[in-house]
BAZA-513434 format. One line per field, with one value per residue: residue number from 1; residue in one letter; x, y, z of N, C-alpha, C in turn. Coordinates in Angstrom, 2 decimals, m for minus. Atoms other than C-alpha are relative to their C-alpha. Last residue first. Layout:
BAZA-513434
n	(NUM/...) .
res	(A/...) .
n.X	(X/...) .
n.Y	(Y/...) .
n.Z	(Z/...) .
ca.X	(X/...) .
ca.Y	(Y/...) .
ca.Z	(Z/...) .
c.X	(X/...) .
c.Y	(Y/...) .
c.Z	(Z/...) .
end
This chain:
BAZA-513434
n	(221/220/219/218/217/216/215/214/213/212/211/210/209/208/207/206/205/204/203/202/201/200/199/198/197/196/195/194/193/192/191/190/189/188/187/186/185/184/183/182/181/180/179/178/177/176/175/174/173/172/171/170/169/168/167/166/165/164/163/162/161/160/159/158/157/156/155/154/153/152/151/150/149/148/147/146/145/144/143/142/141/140/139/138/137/136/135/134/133/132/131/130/129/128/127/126/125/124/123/122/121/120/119/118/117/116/115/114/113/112/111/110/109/108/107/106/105/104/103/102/101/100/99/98/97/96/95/94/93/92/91/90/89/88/87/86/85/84/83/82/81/80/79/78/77/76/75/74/73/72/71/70/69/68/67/66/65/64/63/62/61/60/59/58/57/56/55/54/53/52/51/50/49/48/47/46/45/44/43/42/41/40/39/38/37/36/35/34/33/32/31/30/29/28/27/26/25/24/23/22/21/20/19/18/17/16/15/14/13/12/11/10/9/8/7/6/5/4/3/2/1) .
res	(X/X/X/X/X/X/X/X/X/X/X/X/X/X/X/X/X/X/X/X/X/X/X/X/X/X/X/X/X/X/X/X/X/X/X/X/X/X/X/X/X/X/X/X/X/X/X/X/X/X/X/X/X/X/X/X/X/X/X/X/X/X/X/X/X/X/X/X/X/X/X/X/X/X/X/X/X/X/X/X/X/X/X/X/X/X/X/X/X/X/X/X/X/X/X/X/X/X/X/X/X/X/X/X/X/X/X/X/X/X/X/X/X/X/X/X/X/X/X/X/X/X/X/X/X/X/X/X/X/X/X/X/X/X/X/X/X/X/X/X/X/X/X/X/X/X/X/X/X/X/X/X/X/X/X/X/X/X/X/X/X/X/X/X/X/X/X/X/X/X/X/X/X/X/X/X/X/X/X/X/X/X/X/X/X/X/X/X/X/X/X/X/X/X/X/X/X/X/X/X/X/X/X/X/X/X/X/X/X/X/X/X/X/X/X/X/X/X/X/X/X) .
n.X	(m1.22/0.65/m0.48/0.99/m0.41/0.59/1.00/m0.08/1.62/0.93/m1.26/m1.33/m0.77/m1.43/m0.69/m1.86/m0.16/0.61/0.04/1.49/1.02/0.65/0.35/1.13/0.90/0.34/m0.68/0.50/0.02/m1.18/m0.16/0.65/m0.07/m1.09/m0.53/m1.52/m0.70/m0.63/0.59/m0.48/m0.45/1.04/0.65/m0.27/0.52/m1.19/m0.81/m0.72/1.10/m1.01/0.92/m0.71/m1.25/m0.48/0.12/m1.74/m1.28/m0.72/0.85/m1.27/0.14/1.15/1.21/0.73/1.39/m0.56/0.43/m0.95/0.87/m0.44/0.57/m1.16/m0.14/m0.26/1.75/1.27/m0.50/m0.38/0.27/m0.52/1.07/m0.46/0.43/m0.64/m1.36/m1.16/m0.36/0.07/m0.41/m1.70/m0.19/m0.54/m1.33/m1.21/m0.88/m1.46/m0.38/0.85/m0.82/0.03/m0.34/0.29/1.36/m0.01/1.10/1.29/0.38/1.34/0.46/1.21/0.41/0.28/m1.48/m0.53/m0.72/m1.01/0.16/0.42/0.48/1.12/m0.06/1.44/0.21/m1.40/m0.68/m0.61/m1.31/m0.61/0.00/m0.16/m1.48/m0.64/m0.11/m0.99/m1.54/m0.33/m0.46/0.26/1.13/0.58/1.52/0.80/m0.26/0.20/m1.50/m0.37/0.35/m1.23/0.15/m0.22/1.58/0.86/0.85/m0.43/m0.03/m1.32/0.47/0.69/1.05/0.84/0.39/0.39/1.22/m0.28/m0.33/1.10/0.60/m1.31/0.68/m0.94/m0.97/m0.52/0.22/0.76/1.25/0.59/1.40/0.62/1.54/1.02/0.77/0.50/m0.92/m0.22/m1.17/m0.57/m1.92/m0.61/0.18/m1.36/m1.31/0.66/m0.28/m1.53/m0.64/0.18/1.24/m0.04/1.57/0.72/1.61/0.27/0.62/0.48/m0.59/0.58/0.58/m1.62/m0.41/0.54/m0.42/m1.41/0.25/0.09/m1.38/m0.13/0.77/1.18/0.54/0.66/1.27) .
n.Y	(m1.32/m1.14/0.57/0.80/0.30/1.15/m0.30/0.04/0.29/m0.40/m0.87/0.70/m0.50/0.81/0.67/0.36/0.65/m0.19/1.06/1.08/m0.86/m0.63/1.50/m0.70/m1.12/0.77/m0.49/m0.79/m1.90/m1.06/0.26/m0.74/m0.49/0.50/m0.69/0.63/0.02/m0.72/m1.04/m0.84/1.23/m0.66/1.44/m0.40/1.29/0.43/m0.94/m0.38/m1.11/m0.26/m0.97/m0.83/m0.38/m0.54/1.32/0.88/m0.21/1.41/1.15/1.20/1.18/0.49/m0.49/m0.34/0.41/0.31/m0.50/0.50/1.48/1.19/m0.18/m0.01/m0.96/m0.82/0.14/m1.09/m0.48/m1.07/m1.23/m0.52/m0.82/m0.66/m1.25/m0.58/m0.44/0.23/0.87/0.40/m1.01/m0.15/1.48/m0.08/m0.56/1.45/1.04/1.14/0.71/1.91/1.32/1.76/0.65/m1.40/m0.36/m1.56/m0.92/0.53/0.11/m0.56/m0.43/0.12/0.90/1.26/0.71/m0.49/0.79/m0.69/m1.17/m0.37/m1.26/m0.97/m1.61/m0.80/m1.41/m0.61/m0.79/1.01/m0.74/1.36/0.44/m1.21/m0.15/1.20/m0.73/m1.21/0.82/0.80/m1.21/m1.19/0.44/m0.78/0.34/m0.92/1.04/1.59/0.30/1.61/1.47/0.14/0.57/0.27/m0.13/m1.33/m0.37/0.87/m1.11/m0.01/0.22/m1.23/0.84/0.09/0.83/1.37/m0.15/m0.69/0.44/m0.62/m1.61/m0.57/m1.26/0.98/0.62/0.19/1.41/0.55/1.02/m1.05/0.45/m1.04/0.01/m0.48/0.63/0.32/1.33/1.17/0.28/0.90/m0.50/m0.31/1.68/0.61/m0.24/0.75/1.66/0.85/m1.13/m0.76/m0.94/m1.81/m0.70/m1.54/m0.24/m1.04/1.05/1.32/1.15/1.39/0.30/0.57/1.30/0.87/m0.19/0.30/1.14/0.84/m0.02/1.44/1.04/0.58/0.90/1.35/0.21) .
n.Z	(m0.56/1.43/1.25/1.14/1.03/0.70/1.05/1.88/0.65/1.28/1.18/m0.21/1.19/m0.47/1.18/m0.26/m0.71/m1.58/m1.42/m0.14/m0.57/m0.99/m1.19/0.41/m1.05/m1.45/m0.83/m1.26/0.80/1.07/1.08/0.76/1.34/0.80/1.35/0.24/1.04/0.84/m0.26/m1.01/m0.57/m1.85/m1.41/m1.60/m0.88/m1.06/m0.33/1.36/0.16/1.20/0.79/1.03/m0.43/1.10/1.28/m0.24/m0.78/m0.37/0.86/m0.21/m0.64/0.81/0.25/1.30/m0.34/m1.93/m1.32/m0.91/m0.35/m0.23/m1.55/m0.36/m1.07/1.25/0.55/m0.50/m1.74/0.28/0.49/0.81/0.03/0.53/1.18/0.68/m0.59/0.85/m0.08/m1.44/m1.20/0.72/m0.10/m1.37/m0.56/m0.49/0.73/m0.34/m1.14/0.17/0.36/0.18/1.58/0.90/m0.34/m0.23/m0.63/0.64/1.62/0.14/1.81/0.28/0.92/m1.02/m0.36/m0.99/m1.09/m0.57/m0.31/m1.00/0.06/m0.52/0.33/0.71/0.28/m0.79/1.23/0.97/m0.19/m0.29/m1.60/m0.80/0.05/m0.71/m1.18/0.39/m0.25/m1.66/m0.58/m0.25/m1.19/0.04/m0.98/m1.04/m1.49/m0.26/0.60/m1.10/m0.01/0.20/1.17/0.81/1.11/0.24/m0.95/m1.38/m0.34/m0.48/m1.67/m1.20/m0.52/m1.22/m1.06/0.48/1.00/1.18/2.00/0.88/0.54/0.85/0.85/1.49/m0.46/0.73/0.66/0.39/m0.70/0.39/m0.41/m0.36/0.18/m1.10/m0.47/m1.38/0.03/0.76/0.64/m1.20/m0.12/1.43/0.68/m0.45/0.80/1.03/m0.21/1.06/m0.07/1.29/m0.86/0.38/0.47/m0.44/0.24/m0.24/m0.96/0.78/m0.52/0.51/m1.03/m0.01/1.34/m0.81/m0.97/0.04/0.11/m1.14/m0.89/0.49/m0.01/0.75/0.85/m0.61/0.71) .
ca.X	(6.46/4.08/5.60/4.82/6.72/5.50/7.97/9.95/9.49/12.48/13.47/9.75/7.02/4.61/1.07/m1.17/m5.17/m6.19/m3.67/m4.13/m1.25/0.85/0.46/1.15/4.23/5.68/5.20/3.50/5.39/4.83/2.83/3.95/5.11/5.40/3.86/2.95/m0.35/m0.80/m2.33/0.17/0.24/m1.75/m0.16/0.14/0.13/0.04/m1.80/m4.12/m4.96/m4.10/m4.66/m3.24/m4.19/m7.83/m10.15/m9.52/m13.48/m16.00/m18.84/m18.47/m21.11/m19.24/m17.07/m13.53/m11.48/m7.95/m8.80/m7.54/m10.24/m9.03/m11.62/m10.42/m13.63/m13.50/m13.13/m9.36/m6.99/m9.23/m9.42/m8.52/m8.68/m6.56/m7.52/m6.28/m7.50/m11.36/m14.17/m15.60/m14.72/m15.75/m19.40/m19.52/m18.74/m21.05/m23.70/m23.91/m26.39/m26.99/m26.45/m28.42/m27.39/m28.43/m26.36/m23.60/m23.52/m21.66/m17.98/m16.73/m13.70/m11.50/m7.88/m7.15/m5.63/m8.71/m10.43/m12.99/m15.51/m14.20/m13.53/m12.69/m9.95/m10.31/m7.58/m7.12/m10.76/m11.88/m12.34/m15.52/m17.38/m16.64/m17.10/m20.38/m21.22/m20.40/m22.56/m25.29/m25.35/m25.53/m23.48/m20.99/m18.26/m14.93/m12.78/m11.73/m12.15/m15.92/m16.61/m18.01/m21.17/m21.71/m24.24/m22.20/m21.97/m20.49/m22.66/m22.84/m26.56/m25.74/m23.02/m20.16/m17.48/m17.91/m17.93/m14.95/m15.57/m14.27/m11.71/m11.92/m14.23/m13.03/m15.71/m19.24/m22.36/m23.23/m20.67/m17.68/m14.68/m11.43/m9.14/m5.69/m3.21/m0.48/1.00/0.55/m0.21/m3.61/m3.82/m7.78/m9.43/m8.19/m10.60/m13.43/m11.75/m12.29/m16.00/m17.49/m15.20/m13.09/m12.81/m9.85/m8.64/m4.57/m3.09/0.16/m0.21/m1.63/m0.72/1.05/m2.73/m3.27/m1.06/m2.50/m5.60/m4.20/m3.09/m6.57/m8.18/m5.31/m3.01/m2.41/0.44) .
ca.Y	(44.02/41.28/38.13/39.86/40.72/42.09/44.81/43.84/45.58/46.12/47.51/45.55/47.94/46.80/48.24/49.11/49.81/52.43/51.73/54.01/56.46/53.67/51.84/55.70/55.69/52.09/53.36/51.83/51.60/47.94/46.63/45.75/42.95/42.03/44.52/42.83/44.15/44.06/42.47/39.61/38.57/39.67/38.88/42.02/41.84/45.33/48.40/46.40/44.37/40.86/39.91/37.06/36.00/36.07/33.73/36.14/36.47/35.61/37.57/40.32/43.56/46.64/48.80/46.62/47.41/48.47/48.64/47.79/48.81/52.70/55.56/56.57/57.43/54.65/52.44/51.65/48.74/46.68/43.32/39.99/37.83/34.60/32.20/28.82/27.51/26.76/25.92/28.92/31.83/29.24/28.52/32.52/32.74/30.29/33.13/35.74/37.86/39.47/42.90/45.82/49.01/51.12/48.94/47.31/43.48/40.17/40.76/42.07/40.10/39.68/39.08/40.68/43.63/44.13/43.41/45.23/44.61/41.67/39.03/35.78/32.97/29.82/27.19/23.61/22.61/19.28/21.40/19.37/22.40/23.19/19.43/19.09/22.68/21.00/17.84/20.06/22.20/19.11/17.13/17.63/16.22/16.88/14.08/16.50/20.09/21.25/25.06/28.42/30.71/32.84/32.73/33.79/30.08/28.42/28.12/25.54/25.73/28.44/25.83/27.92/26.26/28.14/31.40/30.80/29.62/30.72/28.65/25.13/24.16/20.06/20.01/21.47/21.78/25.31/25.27/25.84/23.63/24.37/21.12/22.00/19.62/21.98/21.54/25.15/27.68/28.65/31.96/31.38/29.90/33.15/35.24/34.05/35.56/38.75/38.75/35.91/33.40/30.91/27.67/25.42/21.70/21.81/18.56/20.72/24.37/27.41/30.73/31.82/32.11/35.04/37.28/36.41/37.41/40.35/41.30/40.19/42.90/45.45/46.62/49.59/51.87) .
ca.Z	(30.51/28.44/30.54/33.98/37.19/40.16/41.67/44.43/48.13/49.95/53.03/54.89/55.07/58.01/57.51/60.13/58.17/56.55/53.17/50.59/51.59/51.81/49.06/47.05/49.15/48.30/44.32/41.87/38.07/38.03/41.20/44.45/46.27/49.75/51.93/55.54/56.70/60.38/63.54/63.56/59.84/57.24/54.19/51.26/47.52/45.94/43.73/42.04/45.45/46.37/49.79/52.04/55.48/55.79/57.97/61.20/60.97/57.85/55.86/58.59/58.00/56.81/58.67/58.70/61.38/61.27/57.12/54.02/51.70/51.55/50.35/46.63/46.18/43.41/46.65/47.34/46.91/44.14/44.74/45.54/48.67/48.90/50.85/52.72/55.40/53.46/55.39/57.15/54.61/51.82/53.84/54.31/50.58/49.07/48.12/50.63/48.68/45.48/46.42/46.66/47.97/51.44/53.79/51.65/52.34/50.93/50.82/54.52/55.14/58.93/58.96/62.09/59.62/57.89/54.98/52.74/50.19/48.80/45.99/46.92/45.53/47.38/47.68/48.75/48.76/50.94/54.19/54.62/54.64/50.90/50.02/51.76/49.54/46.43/47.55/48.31/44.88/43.41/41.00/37.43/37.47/34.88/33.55/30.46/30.99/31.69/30.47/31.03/30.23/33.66/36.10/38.66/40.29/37.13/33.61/31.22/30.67/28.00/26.23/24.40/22.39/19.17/20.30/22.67/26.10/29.50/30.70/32.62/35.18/36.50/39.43/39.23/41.07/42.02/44.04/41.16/41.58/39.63/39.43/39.09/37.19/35.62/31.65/31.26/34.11/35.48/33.67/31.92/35.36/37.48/35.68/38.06/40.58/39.06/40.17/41.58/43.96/42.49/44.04/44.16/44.32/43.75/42.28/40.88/43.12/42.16/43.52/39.92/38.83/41.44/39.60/36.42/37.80/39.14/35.39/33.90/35.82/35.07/37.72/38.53/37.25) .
c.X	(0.83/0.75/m0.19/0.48/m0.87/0.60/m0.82/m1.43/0.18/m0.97/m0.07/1.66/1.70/0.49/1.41/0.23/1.69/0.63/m0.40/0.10/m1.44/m0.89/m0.31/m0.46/m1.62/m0.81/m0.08/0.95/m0.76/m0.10/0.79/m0.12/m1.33/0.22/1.10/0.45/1.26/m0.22/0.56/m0.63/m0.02/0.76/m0.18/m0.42/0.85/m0.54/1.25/1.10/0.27/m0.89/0.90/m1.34/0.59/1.34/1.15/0.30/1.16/1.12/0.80/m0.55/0.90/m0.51/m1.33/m1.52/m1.20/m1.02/0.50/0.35/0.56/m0.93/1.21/0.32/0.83/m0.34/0.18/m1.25/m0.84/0.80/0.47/m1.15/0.46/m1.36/0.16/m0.63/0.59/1.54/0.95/0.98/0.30/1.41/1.91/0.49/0.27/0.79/0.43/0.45/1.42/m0.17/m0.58/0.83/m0.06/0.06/m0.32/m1.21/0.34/m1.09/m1.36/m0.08/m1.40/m0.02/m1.70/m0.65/0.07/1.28/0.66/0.48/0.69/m0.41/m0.55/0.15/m1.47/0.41/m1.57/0.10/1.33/0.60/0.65/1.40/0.47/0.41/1.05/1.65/0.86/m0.03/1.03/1.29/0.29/0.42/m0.59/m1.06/m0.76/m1.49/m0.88/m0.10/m0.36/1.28/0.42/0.56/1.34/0.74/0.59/m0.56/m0.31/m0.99/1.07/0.41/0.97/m0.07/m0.63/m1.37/m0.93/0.13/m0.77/m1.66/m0.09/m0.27/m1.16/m0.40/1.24/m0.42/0.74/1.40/0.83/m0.15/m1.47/m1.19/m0.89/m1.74/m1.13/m1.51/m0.61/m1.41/0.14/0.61/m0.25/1.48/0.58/1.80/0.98/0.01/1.09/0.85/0.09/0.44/1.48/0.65/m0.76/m1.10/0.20/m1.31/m0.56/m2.00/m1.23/m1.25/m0.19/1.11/m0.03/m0.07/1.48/0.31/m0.14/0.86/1.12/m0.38/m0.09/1.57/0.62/m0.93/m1.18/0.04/m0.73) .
c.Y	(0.26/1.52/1.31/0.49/m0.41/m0.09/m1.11/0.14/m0.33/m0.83/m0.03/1.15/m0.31/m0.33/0.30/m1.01/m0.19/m0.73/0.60/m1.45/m0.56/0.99/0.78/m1.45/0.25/1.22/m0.48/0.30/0.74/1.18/1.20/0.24/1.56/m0.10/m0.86/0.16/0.16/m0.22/1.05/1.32/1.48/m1.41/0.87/m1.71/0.20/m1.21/m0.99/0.76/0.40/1.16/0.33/0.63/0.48/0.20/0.87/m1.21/m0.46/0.72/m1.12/m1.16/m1.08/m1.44/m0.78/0.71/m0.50/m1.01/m0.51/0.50/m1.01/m1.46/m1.56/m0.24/0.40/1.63/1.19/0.24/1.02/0.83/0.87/0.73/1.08/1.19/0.77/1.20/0.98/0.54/m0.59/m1.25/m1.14/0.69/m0.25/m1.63/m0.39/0.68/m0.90/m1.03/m0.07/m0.85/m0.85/m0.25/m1.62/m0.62/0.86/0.55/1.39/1.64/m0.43/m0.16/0.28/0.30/m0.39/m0.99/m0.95/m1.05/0.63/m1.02/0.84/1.65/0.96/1.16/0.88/1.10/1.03/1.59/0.43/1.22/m0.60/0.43/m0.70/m0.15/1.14/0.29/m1.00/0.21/0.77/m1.17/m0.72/0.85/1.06/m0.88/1.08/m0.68/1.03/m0.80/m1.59/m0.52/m0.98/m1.34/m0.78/m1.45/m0.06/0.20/1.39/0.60/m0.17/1.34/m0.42/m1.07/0.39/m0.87/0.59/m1.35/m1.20/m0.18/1.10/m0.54/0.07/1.32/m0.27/1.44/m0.42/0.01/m0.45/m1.32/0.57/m0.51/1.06/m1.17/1.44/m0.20/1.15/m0.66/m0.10/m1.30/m1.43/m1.18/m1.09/m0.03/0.60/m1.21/m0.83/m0.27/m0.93/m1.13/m0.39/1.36/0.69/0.65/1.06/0.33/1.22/m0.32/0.79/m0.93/m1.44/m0.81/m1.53/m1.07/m0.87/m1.34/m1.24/0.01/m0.94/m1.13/m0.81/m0.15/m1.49/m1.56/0.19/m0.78/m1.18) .
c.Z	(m1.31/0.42/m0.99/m1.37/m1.23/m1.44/m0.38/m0.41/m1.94/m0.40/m1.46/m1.02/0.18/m1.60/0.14/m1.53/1.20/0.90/1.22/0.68/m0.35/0.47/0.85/0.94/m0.25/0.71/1.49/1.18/1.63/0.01/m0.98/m1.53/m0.38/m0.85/m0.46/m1.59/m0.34/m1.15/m0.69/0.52/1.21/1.00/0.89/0.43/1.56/0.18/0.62/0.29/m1.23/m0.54/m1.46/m1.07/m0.97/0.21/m0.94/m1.26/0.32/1.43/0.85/m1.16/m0.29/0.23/m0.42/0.81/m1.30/m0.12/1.24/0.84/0.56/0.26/0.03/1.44/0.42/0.77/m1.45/m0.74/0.89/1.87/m0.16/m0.47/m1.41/m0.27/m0.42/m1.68/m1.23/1.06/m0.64/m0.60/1.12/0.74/m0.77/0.35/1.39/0.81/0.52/m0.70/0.72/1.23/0.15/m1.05/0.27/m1.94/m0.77/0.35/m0.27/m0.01/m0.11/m1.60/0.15/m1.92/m0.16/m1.07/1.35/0.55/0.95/1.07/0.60/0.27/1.34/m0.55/0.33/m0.45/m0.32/m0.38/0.22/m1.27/m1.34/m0.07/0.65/1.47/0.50/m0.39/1.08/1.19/m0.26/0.21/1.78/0.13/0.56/1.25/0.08/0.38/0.91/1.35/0.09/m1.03/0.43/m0.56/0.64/m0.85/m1.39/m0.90/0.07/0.80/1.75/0.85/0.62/0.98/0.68/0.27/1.05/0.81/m0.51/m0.60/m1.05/m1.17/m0.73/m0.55/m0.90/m0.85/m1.65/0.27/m1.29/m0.32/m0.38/1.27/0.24/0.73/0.49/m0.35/1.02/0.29/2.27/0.41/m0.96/m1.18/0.73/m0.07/m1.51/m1.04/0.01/m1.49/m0.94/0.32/m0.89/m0.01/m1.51/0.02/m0.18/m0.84/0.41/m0.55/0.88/1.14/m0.79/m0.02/m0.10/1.63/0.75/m0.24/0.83/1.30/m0.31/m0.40/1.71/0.79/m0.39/0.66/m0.45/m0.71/0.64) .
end
């Protein structure tokens, strides 16, 4: 069974490191702020101009001009900053984040990411991404495994204009978490109830299928 939305997020969550300065992309990314473990120090940073996010709010803590960089409602944990959009970015570029979570269109197994452009359909832009692509080491990409076409999104090549090249080494799909290592996908978990053959038949790209492959684990199993 795929994962659920909040399931990869959870997923992603376990990623997080005590001390840990990350950015979460739009999309499910954005999710990640609600699963970041108890009684851990991570600072979320948002580049619109914000440092210290915490989860979504409740009914009675929301603040409309509390918003991160997709516009939505969220809020400031104790000790949190709030500055430009140009000193966010400086920090971006400056290599000063230790994690980014992204959202994507499609990756490939040279660690490229196509997430801003579909010719023919509008999208919002590029956003922060290609500046997150350029100035982060360490990213995590997370989406869906195939298009609702069922068209793979873990490609030889990606198709769709470049938001970043060779920048991508781990993916997290609903179906699997893979690294990219070597001109490959590297299958190292999958999810509850999915199979290593249904991976493989939605996987375009080379993919390197170690003996075994554990299941993901989660508290509500």
């Amino acid at each position: 069974m795929a994962l659920s939305r909040e399931q990869m997020a959870q997923r992603v969550a376990r990623e997080m490191q005590d001390g840990f300065y990350v950015n979460l992309g739009i999309g499910i990314p954005t999710l990640v702020a609600n699963y970041i473990p108890e009684g851990m120090e991570v600072m979320l940073q948002s580049e619109n101009g914000l440092l210290g996010m915490g989860p979504f709010p409740t009914e009675e803590t929301i603040d409309a001009d509390m918003i991160n960089a997709g516009k939505q409602t969220v809020t400031a944990r104790t000790g949190a900053s709030i500055f430009s959009s140009a000193e966010s970015f400086a920090m971006i570029r400056g290599g000063h984040v230790d994690l980014t979570v992204l959202g994507a269109f499609e990756v490939d197994v040279q660690g490229n990411i196509a997430s801003w452009m579909i010719p023919g359909k509008l999208v919002k832009g590029m956003g922060g991404a290609m500046d997150l692509v350029a100035g982060a080491d360490n990213i995590i990409v997370i989406m869906t495994h195939a298009s609702k076409d069922g068209e793979s999104k873990l490609l030889s090549q990606c198709s769709l204009p470049l938001t970043g090249a060779g920048c991508i080494k781990r993916v997290l799909t609903d179906l699997a978490y893979l690294e990219i290592e070597n001109g490959a996908f590297v299958l190292k978990e999958r999810a509850p109830g999915v199979s290593v053959e249904e991976i493989v038949a939605k996987t375009a790209g080379k993919l390197i299928v170690p003996d075994h492959v554990p299941e993901m684990q989660f508290a509500d199993q």
